[in-house]
Every structure is written in structure tokens, then in C-alpha cells.
C-alpha positions in Angstrom: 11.4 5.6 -15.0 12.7 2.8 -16.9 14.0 1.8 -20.2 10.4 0.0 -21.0 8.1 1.4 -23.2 4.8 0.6 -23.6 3.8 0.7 -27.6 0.6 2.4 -27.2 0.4 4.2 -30.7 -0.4 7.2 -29.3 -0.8 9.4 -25.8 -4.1 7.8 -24.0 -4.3 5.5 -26.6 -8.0 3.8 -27.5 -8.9 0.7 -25.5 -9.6 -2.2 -27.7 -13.6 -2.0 -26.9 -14.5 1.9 -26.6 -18.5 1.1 -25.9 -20.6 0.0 -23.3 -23.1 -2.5 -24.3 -25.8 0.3 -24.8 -23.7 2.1 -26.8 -22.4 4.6 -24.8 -18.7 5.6 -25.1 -16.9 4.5 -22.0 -15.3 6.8 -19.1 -12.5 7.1 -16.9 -12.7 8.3 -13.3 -9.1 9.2 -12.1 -8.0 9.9 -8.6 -5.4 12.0 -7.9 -3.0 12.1 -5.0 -0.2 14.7 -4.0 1.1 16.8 -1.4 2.6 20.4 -1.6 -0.7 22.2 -2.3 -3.7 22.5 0.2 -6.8 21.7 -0.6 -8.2 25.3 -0.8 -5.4 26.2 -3.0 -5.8 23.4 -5.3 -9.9 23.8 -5.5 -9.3 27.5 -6.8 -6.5 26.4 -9.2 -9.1 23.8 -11.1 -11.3 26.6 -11.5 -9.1 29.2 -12.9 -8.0 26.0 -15.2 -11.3 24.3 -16.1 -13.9 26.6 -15.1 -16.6 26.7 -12.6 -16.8 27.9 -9.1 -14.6 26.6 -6.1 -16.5 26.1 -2.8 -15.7 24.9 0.7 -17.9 22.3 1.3 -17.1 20.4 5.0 -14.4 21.7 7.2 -11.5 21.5 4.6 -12.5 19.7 1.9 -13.6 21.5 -1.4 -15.2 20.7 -4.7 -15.6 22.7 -8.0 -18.7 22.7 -9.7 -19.7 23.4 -13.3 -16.3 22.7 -14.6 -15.7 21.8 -18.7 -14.7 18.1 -17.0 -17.5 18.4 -14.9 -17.2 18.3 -10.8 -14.2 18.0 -8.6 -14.2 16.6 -5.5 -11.2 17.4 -3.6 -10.1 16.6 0.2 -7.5 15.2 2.7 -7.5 11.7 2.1 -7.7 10.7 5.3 -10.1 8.4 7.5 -10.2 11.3 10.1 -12.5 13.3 8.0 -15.4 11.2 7.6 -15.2 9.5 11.2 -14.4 12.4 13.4 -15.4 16.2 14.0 -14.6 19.3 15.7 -10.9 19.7 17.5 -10.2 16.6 17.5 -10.6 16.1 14.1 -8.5 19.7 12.9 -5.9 17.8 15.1 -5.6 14.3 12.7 -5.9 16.7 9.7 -2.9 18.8 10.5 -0.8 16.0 11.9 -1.7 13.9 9.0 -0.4 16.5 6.2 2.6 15.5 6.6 2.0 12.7 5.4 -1.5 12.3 3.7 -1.8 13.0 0.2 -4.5 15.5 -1.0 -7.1 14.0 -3.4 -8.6 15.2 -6.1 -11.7 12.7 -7.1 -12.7 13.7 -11.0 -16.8 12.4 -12.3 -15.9 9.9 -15.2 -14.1 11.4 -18.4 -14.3 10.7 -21.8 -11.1 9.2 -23.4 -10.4 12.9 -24.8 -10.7 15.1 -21.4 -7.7 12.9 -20.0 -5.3 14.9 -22.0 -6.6 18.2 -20.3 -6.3 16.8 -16.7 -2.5 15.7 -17.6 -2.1 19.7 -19.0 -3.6 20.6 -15.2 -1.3 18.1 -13.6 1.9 20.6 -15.1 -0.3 23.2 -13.7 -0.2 21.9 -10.6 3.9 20.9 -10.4 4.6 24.3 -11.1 2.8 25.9 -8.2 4.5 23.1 -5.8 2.5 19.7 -6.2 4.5 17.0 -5.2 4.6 13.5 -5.7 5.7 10.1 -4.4 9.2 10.4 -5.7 9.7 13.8 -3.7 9.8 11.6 -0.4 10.7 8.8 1.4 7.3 9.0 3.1 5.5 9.9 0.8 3.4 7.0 -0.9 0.7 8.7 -3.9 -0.9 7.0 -6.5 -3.0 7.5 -9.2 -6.5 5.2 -9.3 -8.5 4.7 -12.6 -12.0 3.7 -12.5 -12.3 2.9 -16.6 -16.3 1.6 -16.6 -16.3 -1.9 -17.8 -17.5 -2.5 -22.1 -20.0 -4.8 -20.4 -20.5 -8.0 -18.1 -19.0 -10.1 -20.9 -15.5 -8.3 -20.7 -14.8 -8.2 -17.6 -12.7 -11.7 -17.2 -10.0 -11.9 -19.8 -9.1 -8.1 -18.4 -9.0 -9.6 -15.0 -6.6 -12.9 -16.3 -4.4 -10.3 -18.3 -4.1 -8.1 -15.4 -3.3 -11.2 -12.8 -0.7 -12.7 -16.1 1.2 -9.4 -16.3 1.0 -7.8 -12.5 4.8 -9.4 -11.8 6.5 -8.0 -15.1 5.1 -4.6 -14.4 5.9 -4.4 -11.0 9.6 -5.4 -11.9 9.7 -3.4 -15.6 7.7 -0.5 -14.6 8.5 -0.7 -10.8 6.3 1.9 -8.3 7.9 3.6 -6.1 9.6 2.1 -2.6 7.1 3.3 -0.5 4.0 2.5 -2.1 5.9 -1.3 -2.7 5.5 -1.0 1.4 2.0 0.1 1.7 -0.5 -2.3 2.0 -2.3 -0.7 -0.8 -1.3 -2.0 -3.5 -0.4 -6.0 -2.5 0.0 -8.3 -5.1 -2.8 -10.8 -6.3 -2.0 -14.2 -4.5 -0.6 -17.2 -6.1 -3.7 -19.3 -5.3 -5.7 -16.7 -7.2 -3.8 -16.6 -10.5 -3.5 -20.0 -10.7 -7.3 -20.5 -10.7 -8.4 -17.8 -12.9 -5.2 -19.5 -15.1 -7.1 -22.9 -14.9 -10.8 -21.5 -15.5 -8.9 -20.0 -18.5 -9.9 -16.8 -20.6 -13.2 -17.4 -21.4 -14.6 -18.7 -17.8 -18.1 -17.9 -16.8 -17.6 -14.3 -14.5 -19.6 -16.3 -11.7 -17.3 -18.9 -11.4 -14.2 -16.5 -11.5 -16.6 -14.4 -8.9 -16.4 -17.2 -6.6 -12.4 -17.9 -7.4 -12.0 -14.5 -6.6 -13.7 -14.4 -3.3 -12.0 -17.8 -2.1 -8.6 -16.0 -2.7 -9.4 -12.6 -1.3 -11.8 -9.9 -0.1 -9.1 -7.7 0.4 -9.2 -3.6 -1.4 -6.0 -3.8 -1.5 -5.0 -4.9 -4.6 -3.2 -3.5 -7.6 -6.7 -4.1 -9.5 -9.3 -4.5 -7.1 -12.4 -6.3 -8.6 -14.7 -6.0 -5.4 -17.1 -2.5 -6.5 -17.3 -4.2 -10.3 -18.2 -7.6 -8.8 -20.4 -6.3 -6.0 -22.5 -4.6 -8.7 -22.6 -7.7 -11.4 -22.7 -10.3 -8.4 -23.9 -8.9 -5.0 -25.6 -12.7 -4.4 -21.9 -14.0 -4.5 -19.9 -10.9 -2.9 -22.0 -8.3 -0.7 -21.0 -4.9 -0.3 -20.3 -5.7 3.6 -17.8 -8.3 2.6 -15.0 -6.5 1.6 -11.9 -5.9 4.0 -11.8 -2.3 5.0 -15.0 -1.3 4.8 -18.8 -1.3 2.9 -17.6 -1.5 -0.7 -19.6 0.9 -3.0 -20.5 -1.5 -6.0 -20.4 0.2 -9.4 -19.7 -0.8 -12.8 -16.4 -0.3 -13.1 -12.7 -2.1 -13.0 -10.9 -0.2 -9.8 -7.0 0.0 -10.9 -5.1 1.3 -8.1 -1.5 0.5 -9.0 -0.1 3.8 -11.0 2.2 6.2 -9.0 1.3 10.0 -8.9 5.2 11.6 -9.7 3.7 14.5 -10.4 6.8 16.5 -9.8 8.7 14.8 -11.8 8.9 17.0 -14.8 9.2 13.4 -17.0 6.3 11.4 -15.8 2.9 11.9 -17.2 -0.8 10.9 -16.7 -0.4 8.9 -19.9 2.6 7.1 -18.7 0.7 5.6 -16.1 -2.5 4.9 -18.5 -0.6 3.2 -20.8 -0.5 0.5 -17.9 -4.3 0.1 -18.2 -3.9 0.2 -21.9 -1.6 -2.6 -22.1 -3.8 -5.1 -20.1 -7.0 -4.5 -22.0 -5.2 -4.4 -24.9 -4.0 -8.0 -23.9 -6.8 -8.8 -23.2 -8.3 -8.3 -26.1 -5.3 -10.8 -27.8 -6.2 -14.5 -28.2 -2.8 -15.3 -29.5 -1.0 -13.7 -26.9 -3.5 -14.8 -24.2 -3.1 -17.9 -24.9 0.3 -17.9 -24.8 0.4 -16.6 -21.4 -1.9 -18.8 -19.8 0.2 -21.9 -21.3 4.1 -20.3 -20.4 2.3 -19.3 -17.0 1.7 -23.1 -16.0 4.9 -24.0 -17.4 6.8 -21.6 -15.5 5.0 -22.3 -12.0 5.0 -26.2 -12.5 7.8 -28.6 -11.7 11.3 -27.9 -10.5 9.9 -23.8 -11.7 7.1 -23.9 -8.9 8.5 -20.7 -7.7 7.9 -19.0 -10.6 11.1 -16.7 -10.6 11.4 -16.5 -14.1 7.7 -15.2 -14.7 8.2 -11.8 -15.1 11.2 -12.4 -18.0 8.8 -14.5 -19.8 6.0 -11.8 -20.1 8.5 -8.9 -21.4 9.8 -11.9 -23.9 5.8 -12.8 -24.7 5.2 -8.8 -24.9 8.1 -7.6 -26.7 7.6 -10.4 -29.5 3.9 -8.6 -29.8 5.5 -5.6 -30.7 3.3 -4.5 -27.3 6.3 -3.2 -25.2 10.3 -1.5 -27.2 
């Protein structure tokens, strides 16, 4: 934890834009990952929390249906599950507890349920759940899937997200081992600077086709592949991700939040506020602008590297009265 704060106004604060375009108030899926509890053990703590019935649905992994959040998936996230079976498979699964977090996959949530899954996260520390700062090996995250407020606000999201990715990673630091995971890389140079010249409001086909020319890669800190794969399969096909068919759906894919969930001072919240603060930038002209101009300056001449990025963003943010 650091000594930035991000000045949402209130614990999972409103996004700028609340609505899908048919009116429909917009939800959050959120993936969980932890060790410390099996998957059994955690199925039949959701229900006593939330409700509904825990059931065992494929060798180890369990879901609970008819919860007040609605159903939970929750599994072994590991690729052993899906790809293998029988003795060999109970073999990966128990060698890879050790290091393979448990999952638990939520539907989408409305803005207001996200304050009961944080309440179930306590639950869960306090009957052993831990998270990535509990181990050296240990490299958990926490993924929000926050369904896009339509095709028309999907760049400036994107640009603030690629604009601010280096200050958070040095202000609001993830932990060592996920830094060495290949699961949350950094957007590349070449792909910032584009979306930087195609500027804020850029066509989403043409920053489609930046994207893809930079990277087909998952592993990003925001990974735009399901949300572009669903707006623009004729430009990016499902099969043309890195790692595997990508399952296209309307939604922005934000992958970088730790899971400290035994860390009696981290919350869900302080890890939404993340998401918060780039649609919330997003939504900014002023400070938009801004960026997009100090960015060019401070990756141009003898600053080509870029070094003092990150300190221009806190200065940019902290003038916005958007970070104390």
C-alpha cells in the first residue's frame, strides 16, 4: 500500500457514464483469485453468505446457484482442468495448489452488489484466504469485466488507460510477483504512441487496427481483445488472440488489480478505484488533453525515453484534485 490516494468520493464510486446505450444500468463481472481455501470449502461459504445451494459440478470445481448476486462459478484456475481428465489430471490439480490460485468467477453485478462481495471477501480472510502478498509465489489478481456504456466510449477509456498504466504501476505498484508474470505486461511503446497520435476522439476502427498492429497478446493490464472481437470481429477474430480462442463480449477486460485479500487493509474498493480513475479520466477533456500533449513532450527529443512520464501524470492528477 502506498501513500496515494485515489479521490473517488466515495467506496465504489459511480463511473462517469452509468448506462448502456439501451438504457440499462451497467455491470461488473469480478474475478477473484486466492489460495488458503479449497474450492469445496469456499462454494459452501458463498452459500451460507449469499444464499443458494453449493454443488460439485466437474471433478473439483463448484458453483452456487440461486445466490442474492446471482451464480458462482468457482474452480482451480488452472489449464489442467479443461485439457485433461482422470489421474492424470487429480495429479496437475494437487501439484498445482501450491501454487494456483482458486477462482471464484461472479455473473455481472450491479454497482451496489460490489460492496457485498468486498463484505464476503473479510469472510473469506478470516477462515484462511490468502492473497498475493502472503507469498513469494504467490501471484493473484483481481479482473473486472465493467460492460462498456456503448461502442462510442470505448476509445478515450482505452487512451486514459494506456496515458496512466506507468504512474500506476509505480504509485500504486502490484505486487513483485505478479510484476514477473506475464500476465499483466505493459502496453508497448508503439501502441501508446499511436492511440496518442489518433488522439481521444479517433474512430474505434482505426484504433482497432492500431491495436492489432501493436499486439494480440491477453496479457495486458487492460486487455481490449473480447470487447474488440465483439464490436470488430472483421478486424480481430476470435482465433487471433495469443493464448487461445478469445470469447468476444461487450465488455473492457481489466486484469491489473492485486487480490491481497489477507491483508486486513486492502479492499475490493481499493482496487476499483483503479478502474474508476481511468474512466473517470476519461471522461475529462481538460485533463485528457493535457495528457495527450505532456505525453509527446515527455517521449520526444532528448526525453525519448520517457523516464519522467509517470511524475508528470501524478503532477497532471493531483492538480485535478483526482489523486491526495
Amino acid at each position: 500500500m502506498t501513500d496515494v490516494t485515489i479521490a473517488a468520493p466515495e467506496p465504489f464510486a459511480l463511473l462517469p457514464q452509468m448506462r448502456t446505450p439501451d438504457g440499462k444500468a451497467r455491470r461488473i463481472g469480478v474475478e477473484i483469485e486466492f489460495s488458503g481455501l479449497d474450492e469445496a470449502r469456499t462454494a459452501k461459504l458463498a452459500a451460507e453468505f449469499f444464499g443458494g445451494e453449493a454443488h460439485q459440478t466437474d471433478g473439483a470445481d463448484w458453483d452456487v446457484r440461486g445466490s442474492r448476486i446471482g451464480d458462482l462459478e468457482i474452480y482451480l484456475d488452472i489449464a489442467l482442468r479443461k485439457t485433461l481428465s482422470g489421474p492424470l489430471r487429480d495429479l496437475g490439480m494437487k501439484i498445482g495448489r501450491e501454487v494456483v490460485p482458486v477462482e471464484i468467477v461472479t455473473q455481472p453485478l450491479k454497482l451496489d452488489q460490489m460492496a457485498e462481495l468486498s463484505e464476503f471477501m473479510s469472510m473469506l480472510r478470516e477462515h484462511g484466504a490468502l492473497g498475493s502478498e502472503a507469498s513469494a509465489v504467490y501471484g493473484f489478481g483481481i479482473h473486472f469485466n465493467p460492460a462498456i456504456a456503448g461502442p462510442d466510449q470505448v476509445v478515450r477509456p482505452l487512451l486514459a488507460y494506456a496515458l496512466l498504466e506507468p504512474w500506476m504501476r509505480r504509485a500504486l505498484p502490484i505486487e513483485t510477483t505478479r510484476q514477473a508474470l506475464p500476465f499483466t505486461d505493459r502496453y508497448p511503446e508503439k501502441l501508446v504512441r499511436h492511440l496518442v497520435e489518433l488522439g481521444m476522439d479517433a474512430s474505434l476502427p482505426d484504433v482497432v487496427r492500431a491495436y492489432r498492429e501493436a499486439t494480440l497478446s491477453r496479457n495486458h493490464g487492460l486487455d481490449m481483445l473480447p470487447v474488440f472481437v465483439e464490436l470488430h470481429p472483421e478486424i480481430i477474430a476470435a482465433t487471433d488472440g495469443k493464448g487461445g480462442t478469445v470469447k468476444p463480449r461487450p465488455a473492457f477486460h481489466f486484469r491489473l488489480p492485486d487480490c491481497r485479500i489477507s491483508d486486513p487493509d486492502w479492499s475490493l474498493d481499493y482496487e476499483w478505484r483503479r478502474w474508476w480513475l481511468v474512466e473517470t479520466v476519461a471522461g475529462n477533456d481538460a485533463v485528457m488533453r493535457r495528457l495527450c500533449r505532456d505525453w509527446e513532450k515527455e517521449h520526444s527529443g532528448m526525453n525519448f525515453l520517457g523516464l519522467g512520464w509517470p511524475e508528470r501524470v501524478g503532477a497532471i492528477l493531483r492538480g485535478a484534485g483526482l489523486i491526495a
